[in-house]
C-alpha positions in Angstrom: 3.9 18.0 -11.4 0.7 18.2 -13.6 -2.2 16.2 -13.6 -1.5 14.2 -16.5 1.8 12.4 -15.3 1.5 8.9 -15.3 4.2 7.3 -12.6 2.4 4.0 -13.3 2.7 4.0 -17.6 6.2 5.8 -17.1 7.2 3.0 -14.5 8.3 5.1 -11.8 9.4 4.0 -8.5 9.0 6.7 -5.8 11.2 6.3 -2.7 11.4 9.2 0.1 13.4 11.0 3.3 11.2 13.6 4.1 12.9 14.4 7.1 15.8 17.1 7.5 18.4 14.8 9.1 20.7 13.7 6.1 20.9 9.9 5.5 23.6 8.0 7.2 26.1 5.6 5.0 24.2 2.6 5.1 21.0 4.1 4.3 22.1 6.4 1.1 24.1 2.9 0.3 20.3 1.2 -0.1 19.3 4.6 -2.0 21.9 3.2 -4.8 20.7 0.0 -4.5 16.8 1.2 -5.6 18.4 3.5 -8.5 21.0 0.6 -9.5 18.7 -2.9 -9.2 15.3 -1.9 -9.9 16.3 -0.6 -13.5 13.5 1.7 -13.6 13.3 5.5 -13.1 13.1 6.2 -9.4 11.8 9.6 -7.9 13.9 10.1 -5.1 11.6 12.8 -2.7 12.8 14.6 -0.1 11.3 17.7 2.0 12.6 20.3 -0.5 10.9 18.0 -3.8 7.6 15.8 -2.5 5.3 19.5 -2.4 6.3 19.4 -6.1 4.0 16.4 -6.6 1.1 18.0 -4.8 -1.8 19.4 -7.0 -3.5 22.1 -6.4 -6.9 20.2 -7.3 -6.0 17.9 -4.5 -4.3 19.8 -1.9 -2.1 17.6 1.1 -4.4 17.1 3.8 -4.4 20.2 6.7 -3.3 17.4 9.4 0.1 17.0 7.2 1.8 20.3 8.5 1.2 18.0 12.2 2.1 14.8 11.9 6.0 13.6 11.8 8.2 12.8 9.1 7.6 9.0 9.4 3.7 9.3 9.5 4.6 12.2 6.3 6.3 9.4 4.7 3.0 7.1 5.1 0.7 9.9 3.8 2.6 10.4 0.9 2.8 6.8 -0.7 -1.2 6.6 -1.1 -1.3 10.2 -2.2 1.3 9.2 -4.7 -0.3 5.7 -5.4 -3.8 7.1 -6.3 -3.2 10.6 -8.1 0.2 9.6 -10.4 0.2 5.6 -9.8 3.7 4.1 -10.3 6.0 2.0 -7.8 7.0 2.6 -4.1 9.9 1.2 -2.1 10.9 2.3 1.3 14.5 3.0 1.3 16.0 -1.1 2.1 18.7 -3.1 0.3 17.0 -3.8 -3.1 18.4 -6.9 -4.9 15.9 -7.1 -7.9 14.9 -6.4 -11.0 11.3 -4.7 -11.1 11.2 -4.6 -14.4 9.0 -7.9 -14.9 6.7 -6.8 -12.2 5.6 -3.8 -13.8 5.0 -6.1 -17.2 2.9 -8.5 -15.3 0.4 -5.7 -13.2 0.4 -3.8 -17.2 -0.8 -6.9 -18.5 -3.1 -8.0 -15.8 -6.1 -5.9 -17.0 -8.0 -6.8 -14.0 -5.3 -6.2 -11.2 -5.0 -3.1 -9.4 -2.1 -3.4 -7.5 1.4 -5.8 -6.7 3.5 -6.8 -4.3 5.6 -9.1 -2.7 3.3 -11.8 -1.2 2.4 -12.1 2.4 3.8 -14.8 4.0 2.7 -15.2 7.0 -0.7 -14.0 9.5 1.4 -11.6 11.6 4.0 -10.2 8.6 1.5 -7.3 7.9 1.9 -6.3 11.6 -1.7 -4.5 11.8 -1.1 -1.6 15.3 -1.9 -2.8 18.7 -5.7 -1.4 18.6 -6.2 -4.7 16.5 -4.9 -7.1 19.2 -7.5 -10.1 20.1 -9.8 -8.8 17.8 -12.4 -10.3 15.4 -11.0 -8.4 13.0 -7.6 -9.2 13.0 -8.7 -12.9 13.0 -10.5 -12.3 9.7 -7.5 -10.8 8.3 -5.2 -13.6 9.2 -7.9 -16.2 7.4 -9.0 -14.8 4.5 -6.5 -11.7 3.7 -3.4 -13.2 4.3 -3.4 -15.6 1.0 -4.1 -12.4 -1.3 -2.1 -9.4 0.7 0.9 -7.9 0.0 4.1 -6.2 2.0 3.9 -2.6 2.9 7.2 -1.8 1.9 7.1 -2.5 -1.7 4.5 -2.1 -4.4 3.2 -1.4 -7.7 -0.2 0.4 -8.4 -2.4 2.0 -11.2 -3.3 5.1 -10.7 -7.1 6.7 -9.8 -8.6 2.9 -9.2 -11.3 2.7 -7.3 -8.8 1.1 -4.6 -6.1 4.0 -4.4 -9.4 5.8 -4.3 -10.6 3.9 -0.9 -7.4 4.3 0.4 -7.1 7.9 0.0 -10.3 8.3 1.5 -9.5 6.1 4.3 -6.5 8.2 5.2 -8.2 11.5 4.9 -11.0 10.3 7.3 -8.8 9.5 9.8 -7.1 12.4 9.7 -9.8 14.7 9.9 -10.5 12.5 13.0 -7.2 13.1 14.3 -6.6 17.0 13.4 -8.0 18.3 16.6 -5.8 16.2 18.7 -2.9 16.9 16.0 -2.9 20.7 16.5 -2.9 20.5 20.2 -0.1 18.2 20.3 2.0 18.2 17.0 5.0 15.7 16.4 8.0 16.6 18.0 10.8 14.2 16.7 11.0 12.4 13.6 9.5 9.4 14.8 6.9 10.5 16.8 3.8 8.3 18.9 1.9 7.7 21.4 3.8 7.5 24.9 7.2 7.9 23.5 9.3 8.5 26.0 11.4 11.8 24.1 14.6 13.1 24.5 14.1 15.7 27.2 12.3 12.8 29.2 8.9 13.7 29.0 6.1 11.3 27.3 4.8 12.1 24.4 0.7 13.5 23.6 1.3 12.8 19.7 -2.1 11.3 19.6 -0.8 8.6 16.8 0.3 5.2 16.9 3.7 4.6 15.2 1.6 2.2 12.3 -1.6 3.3 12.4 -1.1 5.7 9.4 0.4 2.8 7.0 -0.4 -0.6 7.6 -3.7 -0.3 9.4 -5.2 1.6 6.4 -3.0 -0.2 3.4 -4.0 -3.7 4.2 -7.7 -2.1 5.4 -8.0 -1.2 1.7 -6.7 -4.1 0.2 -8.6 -6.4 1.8 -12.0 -4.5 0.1 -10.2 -5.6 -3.0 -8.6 -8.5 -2.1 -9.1 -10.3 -5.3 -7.5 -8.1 -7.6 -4.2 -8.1 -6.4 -1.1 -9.4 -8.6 1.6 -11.1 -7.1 5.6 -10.4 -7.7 8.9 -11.0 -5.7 10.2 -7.5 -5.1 11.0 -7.8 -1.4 14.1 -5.6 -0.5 16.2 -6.8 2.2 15.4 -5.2 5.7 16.1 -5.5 9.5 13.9 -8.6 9.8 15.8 -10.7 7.3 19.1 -11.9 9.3 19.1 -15.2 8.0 18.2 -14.9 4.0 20.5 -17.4 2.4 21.7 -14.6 -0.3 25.0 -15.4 -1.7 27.5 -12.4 -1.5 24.7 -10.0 -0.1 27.7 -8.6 2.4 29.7 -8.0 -0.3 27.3 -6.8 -2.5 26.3 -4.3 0.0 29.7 -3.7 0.5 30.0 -3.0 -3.3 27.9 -0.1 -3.5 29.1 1.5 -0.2 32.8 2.0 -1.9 31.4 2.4 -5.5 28.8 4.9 -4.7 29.2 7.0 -1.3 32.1 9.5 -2.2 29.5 10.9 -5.1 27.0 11.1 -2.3 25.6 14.6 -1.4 23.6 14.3 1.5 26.0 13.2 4.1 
């Protein structure tokens, strides 16, 4: 993709499985669910498509050809964010419309970003590193009333904030890389003591959230104040008891509707 592509002015919503295992049927039933609800263009990446958004003025990071698919999945939504801009939505049950949140972040001149508010001080689930910490406690007072989800968001593109972030990431990783080539991922969701499947403990020298929300909400919080606001949570494994009328049948909908025409499986 060229330099000039816009995912942000031609409101597109990127959404990824950058692993090799295909998708099961629930999963590529929430896949139709982004491309049916959202009724915006989505960019549906996967590891034979994201290198097409990588520009060779801004190469991938070396530590990417390391890390797993789950930490690739990380990497790539703030690469995405800062050098095209656009939408992101990890691959969940999505209900809504985005349509209205891209018109409010286009006409909030001084907002860089939007998301689905924060609701509580332990929703952005920070890794354990930030446990009893100073830090964490100044998060939970003064981030938590402007922050927003990791899961889904808007941004403009090359802002100084997507321009923090990206830096962020790349620190750490060059931090990381010497520990990363002696002791790449080895499964797709790779971290720090897993116990793996031959029964051995894993020397991946990553925690499983320290590449997304530990950084995200890191760089947010710098901006904190110029952060829009929009409903576009997708449904997930931590909402059991979201009064949604129909939601199982609705779900239920796009499993018969869609899946046969599925490719993937």
């Amino acid at each position: 993709m060229g330099e000039d592509v816009d995912g942000f002015e031609r409101e597109y919503i990127f959404c990824m499985w950058p692993g090799e295992d295909k998708l099961t049927p629930d999963r590529a039933t929430e896949v139709f669910s982004i491309l049916a609800n959202t009724q915006r263009p989505v960019i549906f990446l996967t590891p034979r498509s994201y290198k097409l958004w990588e520009l060779p003025s801004a190469p991938f990071h070396p530590a990417t050809q390391y890390i797993s698919e789950c930490h690739m999945s990380d990497y790539l939504r703030v690469y995405l964010m800062h050098h095209f801009g656009g939408g992101y939505s990890d691959i969940k049950f999505t209900y809504k419309s985005w349509v209205d949140a891209f018109a409010t972040l286009r006409n909030n001149p001084d907002a860089l970003a939007l998301g689905y508010p924060l609701t509580s001080p332990t929703e952005f689930g920070l890794s354990k590193k930030f446990d009893g910490s100073a830090e964490l406690e100044d998060y939970k007072q003064n981030y938590v009333p402007f922050g927003i989800g990791h899961v889904a968001f808007i941004f403009k593109r090359k802002t100084i904030l997507t321009e923090d972030m990206l830096n962020m990431l790349h620190e750490f990783l060059d931090e990381k890389l010497p520990e990363l080539k002696e002791n790449p991922s080895r499964t797709q969701k790779d971290y720090l003591n897993k116990v793996l499947p031959d029964g051995s403990v894993s020397n991946y020298p990553l925690d499983y959230i320290e590449m997304g929300p530990d950084i995200f909400h890191k760089a947010l919080y710098k901006h904190k104040t110029r952060i829009a606001h929009f409903d576009i949570q997708p449904l997930h494994m931590y909402h059991y008891d979201l009064p949604i009328d129909g939601f199982a049948e609705k779900k239920k909908h796009f499993a018969e509707a869609h899946l046969p025409n599925w490719p993937f499986i």
